[in-house]
Legacy VTK file of the C-alpha trace (Angstrom):
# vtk DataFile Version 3.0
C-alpha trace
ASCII
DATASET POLYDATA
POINTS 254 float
17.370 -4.713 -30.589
15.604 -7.394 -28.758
13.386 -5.535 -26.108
15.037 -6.361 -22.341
12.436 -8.175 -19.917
11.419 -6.556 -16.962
12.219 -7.885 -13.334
11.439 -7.424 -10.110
13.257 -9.049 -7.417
12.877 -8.895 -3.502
15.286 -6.391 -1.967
15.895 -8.442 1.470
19.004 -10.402 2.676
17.105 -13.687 2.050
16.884 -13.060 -1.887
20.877 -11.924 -1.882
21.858 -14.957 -4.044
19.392 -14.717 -6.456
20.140 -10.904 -7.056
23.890 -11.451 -6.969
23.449 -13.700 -9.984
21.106 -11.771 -11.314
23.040 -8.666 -11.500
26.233 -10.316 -13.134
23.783 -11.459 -16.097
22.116 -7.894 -16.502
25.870 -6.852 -17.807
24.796 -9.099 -20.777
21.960 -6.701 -21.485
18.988 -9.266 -21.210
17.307 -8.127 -18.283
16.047 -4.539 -16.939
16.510 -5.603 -12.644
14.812 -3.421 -9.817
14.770 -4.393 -6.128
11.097 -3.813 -4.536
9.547 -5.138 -1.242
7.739 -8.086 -2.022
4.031 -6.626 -1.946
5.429 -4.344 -4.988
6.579 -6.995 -6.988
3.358 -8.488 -6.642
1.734 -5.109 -7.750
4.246 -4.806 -10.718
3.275 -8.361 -12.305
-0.319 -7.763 -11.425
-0.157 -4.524 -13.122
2.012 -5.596 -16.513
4.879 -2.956 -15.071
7.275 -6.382 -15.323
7.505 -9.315 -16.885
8.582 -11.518 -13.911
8.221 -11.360 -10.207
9.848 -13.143 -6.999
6.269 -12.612 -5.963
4.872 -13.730 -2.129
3.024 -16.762 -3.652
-0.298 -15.501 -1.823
-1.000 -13.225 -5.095
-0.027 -16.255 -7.715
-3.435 -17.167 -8.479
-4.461 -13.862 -9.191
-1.866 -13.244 -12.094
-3.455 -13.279 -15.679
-1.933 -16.623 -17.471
0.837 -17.194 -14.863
4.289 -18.802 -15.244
6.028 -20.178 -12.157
9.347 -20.357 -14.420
12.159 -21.502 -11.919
12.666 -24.303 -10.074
14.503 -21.800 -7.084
11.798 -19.949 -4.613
12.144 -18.482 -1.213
10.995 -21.425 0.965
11.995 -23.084 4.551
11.926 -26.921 5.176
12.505 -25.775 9.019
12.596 -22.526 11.005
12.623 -19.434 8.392
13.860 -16.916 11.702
12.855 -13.923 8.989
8.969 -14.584 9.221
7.744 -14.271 12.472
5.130 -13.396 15.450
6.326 -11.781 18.126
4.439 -10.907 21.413
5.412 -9.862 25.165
2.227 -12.569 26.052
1.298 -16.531 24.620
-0.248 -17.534 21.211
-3.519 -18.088 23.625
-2.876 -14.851 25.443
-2.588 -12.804 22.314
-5.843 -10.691 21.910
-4.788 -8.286 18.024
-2.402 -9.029 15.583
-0.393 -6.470 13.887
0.065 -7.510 10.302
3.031 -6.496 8.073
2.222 -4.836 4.910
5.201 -6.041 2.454
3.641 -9.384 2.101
0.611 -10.819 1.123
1.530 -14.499 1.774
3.002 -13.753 5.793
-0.526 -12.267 5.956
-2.536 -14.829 4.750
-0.377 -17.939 6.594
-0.930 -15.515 9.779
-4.807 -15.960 9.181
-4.738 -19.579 8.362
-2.540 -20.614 11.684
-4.971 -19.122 13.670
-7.541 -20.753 11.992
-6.614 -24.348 11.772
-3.979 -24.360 14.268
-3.916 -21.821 16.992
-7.592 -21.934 17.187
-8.393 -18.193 17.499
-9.771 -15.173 16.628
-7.938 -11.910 16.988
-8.388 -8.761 15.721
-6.253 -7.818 12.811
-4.838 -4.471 12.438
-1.984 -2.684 9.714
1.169 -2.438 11.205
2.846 0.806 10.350
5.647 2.044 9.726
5.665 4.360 11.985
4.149 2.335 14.848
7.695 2.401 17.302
8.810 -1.293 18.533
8.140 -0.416 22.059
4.468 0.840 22.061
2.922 -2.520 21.752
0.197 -3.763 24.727
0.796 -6.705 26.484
-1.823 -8.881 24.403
-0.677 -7.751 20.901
1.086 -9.750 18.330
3.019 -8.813 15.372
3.900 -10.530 12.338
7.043 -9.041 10.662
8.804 -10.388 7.693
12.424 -9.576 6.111
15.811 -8.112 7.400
13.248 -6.084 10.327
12.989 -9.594 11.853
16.908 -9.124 13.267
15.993 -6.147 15.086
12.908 -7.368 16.420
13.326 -11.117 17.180
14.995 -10.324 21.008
13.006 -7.242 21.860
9.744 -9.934 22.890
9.110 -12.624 25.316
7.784 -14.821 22.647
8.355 -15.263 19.083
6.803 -17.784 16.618
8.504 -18.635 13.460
5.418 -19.176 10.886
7.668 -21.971 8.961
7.315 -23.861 12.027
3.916 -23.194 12.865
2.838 -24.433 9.138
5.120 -27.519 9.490
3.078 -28.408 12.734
-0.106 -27.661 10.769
0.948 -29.806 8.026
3.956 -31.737 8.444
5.032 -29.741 4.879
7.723 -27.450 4.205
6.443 -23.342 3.238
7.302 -21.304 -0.231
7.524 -17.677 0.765
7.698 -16.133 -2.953
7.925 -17.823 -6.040
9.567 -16.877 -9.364
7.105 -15.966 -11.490
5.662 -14.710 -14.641
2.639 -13.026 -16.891
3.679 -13.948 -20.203
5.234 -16.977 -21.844
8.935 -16.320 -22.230
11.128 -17.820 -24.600
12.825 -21.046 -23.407
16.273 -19.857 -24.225
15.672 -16.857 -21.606
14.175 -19.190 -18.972
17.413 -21.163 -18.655
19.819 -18.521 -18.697
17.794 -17.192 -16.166
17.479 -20.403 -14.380
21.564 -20.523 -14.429
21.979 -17.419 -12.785
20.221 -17.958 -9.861
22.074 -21.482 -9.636
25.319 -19.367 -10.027
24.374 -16.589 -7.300
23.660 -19.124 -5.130
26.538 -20.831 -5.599
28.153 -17.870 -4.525
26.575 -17.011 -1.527
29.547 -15.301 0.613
29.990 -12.854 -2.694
26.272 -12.389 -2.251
26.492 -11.041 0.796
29.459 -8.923 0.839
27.345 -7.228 -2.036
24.202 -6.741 -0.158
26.530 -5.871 2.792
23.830 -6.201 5.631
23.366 -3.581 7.928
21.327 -4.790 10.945
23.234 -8.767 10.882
27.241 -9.917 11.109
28.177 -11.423 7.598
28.759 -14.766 9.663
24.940 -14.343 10.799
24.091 -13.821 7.222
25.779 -16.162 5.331
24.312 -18.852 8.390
20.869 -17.244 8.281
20.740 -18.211 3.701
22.372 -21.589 4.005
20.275 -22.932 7.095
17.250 -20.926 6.914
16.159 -20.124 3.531
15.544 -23.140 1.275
15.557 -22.323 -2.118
14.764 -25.683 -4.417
11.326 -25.682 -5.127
10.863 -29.623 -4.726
7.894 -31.467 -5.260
6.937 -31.329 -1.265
6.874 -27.667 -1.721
4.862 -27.349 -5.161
2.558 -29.876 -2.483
2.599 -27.126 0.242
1.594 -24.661 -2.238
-1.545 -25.772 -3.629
-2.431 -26.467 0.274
-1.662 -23.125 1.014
-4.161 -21.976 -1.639
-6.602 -24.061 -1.079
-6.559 -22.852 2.749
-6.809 -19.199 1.484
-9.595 -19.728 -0.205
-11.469 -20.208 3.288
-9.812 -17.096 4.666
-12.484 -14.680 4.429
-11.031 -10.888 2.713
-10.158 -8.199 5.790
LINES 1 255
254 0 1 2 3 4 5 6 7 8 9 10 11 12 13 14 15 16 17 18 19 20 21 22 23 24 25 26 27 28 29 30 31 32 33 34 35 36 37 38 39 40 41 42 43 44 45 46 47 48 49 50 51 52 53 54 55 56 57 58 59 60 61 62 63 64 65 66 67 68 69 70 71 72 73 74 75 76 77 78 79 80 81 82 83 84 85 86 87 88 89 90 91 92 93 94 95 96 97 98 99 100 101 102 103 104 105 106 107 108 109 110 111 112 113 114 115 116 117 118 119 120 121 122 123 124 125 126 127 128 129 130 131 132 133 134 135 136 137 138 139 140 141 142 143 144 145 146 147 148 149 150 151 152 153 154 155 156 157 158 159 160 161 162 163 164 165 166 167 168 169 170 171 172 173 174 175 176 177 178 179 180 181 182 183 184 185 186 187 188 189 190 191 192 193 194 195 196 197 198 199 200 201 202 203 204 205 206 207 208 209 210 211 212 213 214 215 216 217 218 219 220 221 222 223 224 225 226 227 228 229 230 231 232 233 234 235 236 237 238 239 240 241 242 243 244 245 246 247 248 249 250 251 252 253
């Protein structure tokens, strides 16, 4: 028996089509599925633990002999609403940023906007999850990704989507996480895959009755994936990509 290949896929709303299809396809026995937070999928291709990753594309260049294998990512051509900073004071105001653990890649486009865009340096500091919603000072910011984003985005005076900022930075759309591999898979496998996602999201009201959101109406979801989340990876994006590593590279570690 032909050894299943391991996959990790992201378990937020904005990754809903992709598991949907996903999930009918496992029935045919091909693929062994588990939903992680992105910063463990990354750690699960880095590691060999799976075979392929939806992985935050910050942590792409470090995989041994990697395989972006899909032409469907996690991107935004506009607003992404489920990557954000939020503060109670201005971008210029803001003194320390609170940085989400899950993802390497909000992280790192947090550092470069202040960088080349914002023009600042803050202090950065782990946001917890412990740390409650209302405890913030006045002068903090805090950069939260994912389905946490709906429960956050009217609790501040200010929130800035990070698709937004980058597209005022460089007039380019953003790739969140990318489909990726450490191993080159048979070509048979890749397009099946490849026509799963295509099938989950064509089905993107199924897809979210399954993931049946908790903390969004299925209206709000269903909006939030078709207008929101881009999920072609185009040529502008594979563009915005190699900018986005190439502006890492300046980011020093910490």
């Amino acid at each position: 028996m032909t050894r299943q290949i391991k996959v990790s896929a992201v378990s937020y709303l904005n990754s809903a089509p992709f598991v949907y299809g996903l999930q009918q396809w496992v029935m045919q026995g091909e693929i062994d599925l588990s939903l992680d937070y992105p910063a463990e999928c990354a750690r699960k291709l880095l590691t060999g633990e799976v075979d392929v990753g939806l992985v935050p594309v910050a942590v792409i260049p470090e995989v041994s002999n990697y395989q972006i294998l899909s032409d469907y990512c996690i991107g935004a051509e506009g607003p992404v609403r489920s990557v954000v900073l939020v503060s109670n004071s201005p971008i210029h105001s803001i003194e320390q940023i609170y940085l989400d653990y899950q993802s390497r890649t909000s992280v790192l486009l947090a550092k470069v906007l202040a960088q080349r865009l914002w023009k600042k340096q803050v202090n950065w500091l782990p946001l917890l999850p412990s740390h409650p919603i209302n405890a913030f000072e006045e002068t903090d910011g805090v950069v939260v990704i994912g389905d946490k984003v709906f429960d956050y985005e009217n609790r501040f005076a200010y929130t800035y989507d990070l698709a937004t900022e980058w597209r005022k930075l460089t007039s380019l759309p953003f790739v969140f996480a990318a489909w990726t591999a450490n191993k080159v898979l048979p070509d048979a496998f890749i397009k099946g895959f490849n026509k799963a996602l295509a099938q989950g999201l064509e089905s993107i009201p199924l897809a979210v009755n399954f993931f049946a959101p908790k903390n969004i109406s299925g209206f709000e979801a269903e909006k939030y994936l078709k207008e929101n989340i881009s999920y072609r990876l185009t040529d502008q994006k594979r563009e915005a990509l190699k900018l986005f590593w190439s502006f890492g590279r300046e980011i020093k570690p910490g």
